[in-house]
N, C-alpha and C positions, 0 to 999 in steps of 0.2 A: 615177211613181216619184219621191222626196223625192231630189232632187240639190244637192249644192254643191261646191267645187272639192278639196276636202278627197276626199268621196266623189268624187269623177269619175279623180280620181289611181289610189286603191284600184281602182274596174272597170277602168280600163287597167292596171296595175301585173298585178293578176291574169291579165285576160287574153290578157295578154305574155306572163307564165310559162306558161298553158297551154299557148298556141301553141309556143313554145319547147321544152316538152317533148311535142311530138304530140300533145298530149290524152291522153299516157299518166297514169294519177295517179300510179303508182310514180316515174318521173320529172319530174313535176312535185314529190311529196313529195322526195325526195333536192335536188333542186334549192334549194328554199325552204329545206330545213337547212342545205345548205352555206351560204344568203345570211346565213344566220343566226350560223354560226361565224365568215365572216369580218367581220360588223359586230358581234359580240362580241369580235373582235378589237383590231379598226379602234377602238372606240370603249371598250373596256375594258369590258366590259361585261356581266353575267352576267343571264343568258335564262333564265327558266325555264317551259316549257312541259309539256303533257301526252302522254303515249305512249296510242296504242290497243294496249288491251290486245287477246288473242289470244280470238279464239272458236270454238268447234267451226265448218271449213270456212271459219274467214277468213282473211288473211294477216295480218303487221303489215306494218303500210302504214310508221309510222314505226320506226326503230332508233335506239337509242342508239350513236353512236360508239364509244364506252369500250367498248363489250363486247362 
């Protein structure tokens, strides 16, 4: 695997949150959006990412706040 300290941050960064949230993904996703409102905060900052949309038999994994 192609490493350097940059990458090595990211696989521990990640694999904090997993453990953190049980290896649940629902809360592993809630978690990473809150990380994300308060360093849009923190840092003024406006984020824009994408939503999974909704498929016959799946959840949404993310939510929008606002709604």
């Amino acid at each position: 695997m192609i490493t350097n300290p940059l990458l090595e941050e990211v696989y521990y960064t990640q694999k904090r949150l997993v453990e953190e949230a049980n290896y649940d993904m629902s809360k592993y996703s809630e978690n990473v959006q809150k990380m994300v409102l308060e360093i849009q905060k923190k840092y003024g900052l406006k984020l824009k990412y994408g939503q999974i949309k909704k498929h016959v038999g799946w959840t949404e994994v993310l939510q929008n706040p606002t709604q």
